[in-house]
N, C-alpha and C positions, 0 to 999 in steps of 0.2 A: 286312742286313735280318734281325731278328729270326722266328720263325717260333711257331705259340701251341702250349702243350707239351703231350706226352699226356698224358692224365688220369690211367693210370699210374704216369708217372713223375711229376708235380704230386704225389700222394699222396707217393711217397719220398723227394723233397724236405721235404718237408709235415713227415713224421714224423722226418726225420735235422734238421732246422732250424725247431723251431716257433715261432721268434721272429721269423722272416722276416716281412717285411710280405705277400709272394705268393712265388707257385712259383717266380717269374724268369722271363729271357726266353731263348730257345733259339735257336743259331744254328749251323745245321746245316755239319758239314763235308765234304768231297766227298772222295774217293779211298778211302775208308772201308770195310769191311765191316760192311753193315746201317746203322741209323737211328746216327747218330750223331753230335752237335752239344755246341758249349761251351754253360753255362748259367750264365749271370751273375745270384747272390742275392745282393742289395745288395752288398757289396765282394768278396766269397767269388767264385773263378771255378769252375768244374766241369767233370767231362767225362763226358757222361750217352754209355752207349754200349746198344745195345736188341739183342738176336736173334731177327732178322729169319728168321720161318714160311715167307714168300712166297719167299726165294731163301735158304735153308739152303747154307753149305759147314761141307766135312766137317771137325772137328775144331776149330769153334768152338761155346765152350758156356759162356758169360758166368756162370751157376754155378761152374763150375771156376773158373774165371777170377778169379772173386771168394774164394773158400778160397784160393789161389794168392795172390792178394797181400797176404790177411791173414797168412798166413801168414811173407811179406816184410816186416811192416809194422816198422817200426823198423831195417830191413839199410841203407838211405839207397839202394838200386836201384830199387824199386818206388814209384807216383806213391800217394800216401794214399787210403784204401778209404771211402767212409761210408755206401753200402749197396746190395744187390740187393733186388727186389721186382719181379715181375710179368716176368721176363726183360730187366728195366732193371738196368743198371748204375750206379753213381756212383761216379767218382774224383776225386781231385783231380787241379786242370790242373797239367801241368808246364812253369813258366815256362819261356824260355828259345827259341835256335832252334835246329831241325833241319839238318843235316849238308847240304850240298851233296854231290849223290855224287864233285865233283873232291876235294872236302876226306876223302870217308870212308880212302882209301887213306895220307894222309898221320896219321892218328891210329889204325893200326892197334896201338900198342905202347899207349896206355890202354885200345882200346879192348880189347886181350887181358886188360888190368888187370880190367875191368870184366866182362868173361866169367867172368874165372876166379874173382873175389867170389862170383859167381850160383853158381857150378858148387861152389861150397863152402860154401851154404848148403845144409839138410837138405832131401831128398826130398819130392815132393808127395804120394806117395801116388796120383799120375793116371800112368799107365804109357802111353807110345807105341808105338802101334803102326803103324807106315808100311802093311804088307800090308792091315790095317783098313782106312784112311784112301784107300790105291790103290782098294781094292773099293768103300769108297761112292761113290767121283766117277764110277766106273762105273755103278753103279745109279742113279747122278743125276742122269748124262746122258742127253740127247736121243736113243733108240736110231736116229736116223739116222744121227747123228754118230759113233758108235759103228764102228771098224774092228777090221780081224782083227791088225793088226800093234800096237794097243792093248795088246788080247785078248792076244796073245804075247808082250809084253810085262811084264804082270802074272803068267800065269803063270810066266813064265821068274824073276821072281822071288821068287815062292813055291816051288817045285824049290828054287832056291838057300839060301833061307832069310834073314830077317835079321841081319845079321853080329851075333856075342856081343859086350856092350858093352866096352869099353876102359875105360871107368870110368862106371857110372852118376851121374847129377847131374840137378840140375833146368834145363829147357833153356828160354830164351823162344823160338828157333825162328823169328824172322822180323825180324833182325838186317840191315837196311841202313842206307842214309842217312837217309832220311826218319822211319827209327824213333831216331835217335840224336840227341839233344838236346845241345848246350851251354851248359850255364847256371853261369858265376861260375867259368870255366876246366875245370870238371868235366863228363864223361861220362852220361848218363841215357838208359835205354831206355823206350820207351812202346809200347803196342798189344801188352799182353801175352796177346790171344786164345787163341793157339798154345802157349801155356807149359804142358809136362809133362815128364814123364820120360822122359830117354834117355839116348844115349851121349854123351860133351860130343865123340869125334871126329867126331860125326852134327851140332850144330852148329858144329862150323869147318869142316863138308864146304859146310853151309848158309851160310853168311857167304860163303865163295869165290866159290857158283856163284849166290847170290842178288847177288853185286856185282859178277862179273865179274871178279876179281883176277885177274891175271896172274902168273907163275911166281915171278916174285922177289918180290910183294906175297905170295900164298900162303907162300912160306917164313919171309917175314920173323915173320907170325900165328900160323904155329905155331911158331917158335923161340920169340917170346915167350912164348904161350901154353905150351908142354913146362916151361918154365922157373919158370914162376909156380907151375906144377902140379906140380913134378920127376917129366915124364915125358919120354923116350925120346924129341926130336923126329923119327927117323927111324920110328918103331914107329907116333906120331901121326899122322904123312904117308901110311904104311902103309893104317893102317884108316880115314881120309879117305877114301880111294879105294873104299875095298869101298862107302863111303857112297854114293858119286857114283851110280850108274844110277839106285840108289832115287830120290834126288835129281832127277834128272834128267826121271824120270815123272812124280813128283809136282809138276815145276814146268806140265808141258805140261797134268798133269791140270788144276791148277790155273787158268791161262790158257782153259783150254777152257771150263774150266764157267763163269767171268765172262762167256767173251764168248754163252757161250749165255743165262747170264741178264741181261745188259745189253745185247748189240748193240752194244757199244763197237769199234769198227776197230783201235785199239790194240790192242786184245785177242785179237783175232781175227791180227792180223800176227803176235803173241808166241809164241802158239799153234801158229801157222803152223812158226815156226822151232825152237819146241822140239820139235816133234813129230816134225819133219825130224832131228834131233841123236839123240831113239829110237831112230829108225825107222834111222838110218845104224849103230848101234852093233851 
């Protein structure tokens, strides 16, 4: 079922395809962060993606977002850009389907291929910072929700500091099944929200624990991965690790503040468990 498009977004359509007969029809998709739906203009598919005022997470900013894949446009990693206006986004759709997560484990050797392309194109210019991104989910949660073992949490990682990078690169940062496409035997990432600057051991820390890999899938990632990069796979294994707690809050932060602004149970069980894995550390 189609849905009738903001007006908006109808404008930057409008202005990126003035030959179109109308704005198209929009058809929202679910799992999504913020308004987010494909938009079919006469044969042309699209993927309008909007940031959403009413339930803001920390470190999406669809401006970024949009320099970031101009910036990509022509590397064959990134889906084609045809414009921001009004906190609307417009990409092109990427054909093709998405990963079952039984299948992400067995395509870990392109998918290092495909990491390591990204991680070797030039910098954004948007620098991460994890301690930032820990402090807004704080200030952006619900202070009921809000506990002291949080709280010590965050602190105990600012004491420590954020580990010095291994090799800075530009990271897309939210690398699972659902984000990986296959289309024509080839590897494609999509929902490049989170894409900035960091350490690329900070995304293979994020790939592990955002899929769950197991000890011998973990080695196999970074063996590939050291190799494409001629680094150290022991040195890379190393500063993974220093990644991991940051990692590890940020996923619970993460899960929190969905399920406080959706009420989703999923979310609220996710939550549950990561904050149990903190809180035991």
């Amino acid at each position: 079922m189609s849905f009738s498009i903001d007006p908006a977004l109808a404008r930057l359509i409008t202005q990126r395809f003035p030959a179109a007969q109308s704005a198209g029809s929009f058809f929202p998709l679910s799992g999504l962060t913020g308004q987010t739906g494909k938009v079919a203009v006469g044969e042309l598919t699209l993927l309008a993606r909007h940031q959403s005022k009413a339930a803001p997470i920390p470190g999406v900013d669809r401006r970024r977002e949009y320099h970031i894949l101009r910036r990509l446009a022509g590397s064959g990693l990134a889906p084609a850009v045809y414009g921001y206006a009004d906190a609307w986004l417009l990409l092109g759709w990427q054909p093709g389907e998405a990963l079952r997560s039984e299948e992400f484990a067995r395509q870990l050797a392109p998918l290092a291929a495909s990491v390591a392309a990204l991680h070797q194109q030039p910098p954004s210019g948007y620098r991460l910072s994890l301690l930032r991104l820990l402090q807004q989910y704080w200030l952006l949660s619900t202070p009921e929700r809000r506990h002291h073992g949080w709280l010590r949490a965050i602190q105990k990682l600012k004491r420590q500091g954020e580990p010095k990078p291994l090799r800075l690169a530009l990271l897309h940062m939210d690398i699972h099944a659902g984000n990986v496409i296959r289309h024509r035997d080839c590897l494609r990432l999509i929902d490049w929200e989170y894409a900035s600057d960091g350490d690329v051991a900070l995304e293979l820390a994020a790939i592990v624990a955002g899929n769950a890999l197991d000890a011998e899938q973990q080695q196999r990632l970074t063996i590939s991965y050291a190799r494409l990069q001629h680094l150290d796979p022991a040195t890379l294994a190393q500063q993974m690790r220093r990644w991991q707690p940051w990692l590890s809050l940020l996923m619970a932060c993460w899960y929190e503040l969905r399920w406080q602004q959706s009420q989703e149970q999923t979310f609220y069980a996710l939550a549950a468990r990561a904050w149990q894995r903190v809180l035991s550390d």
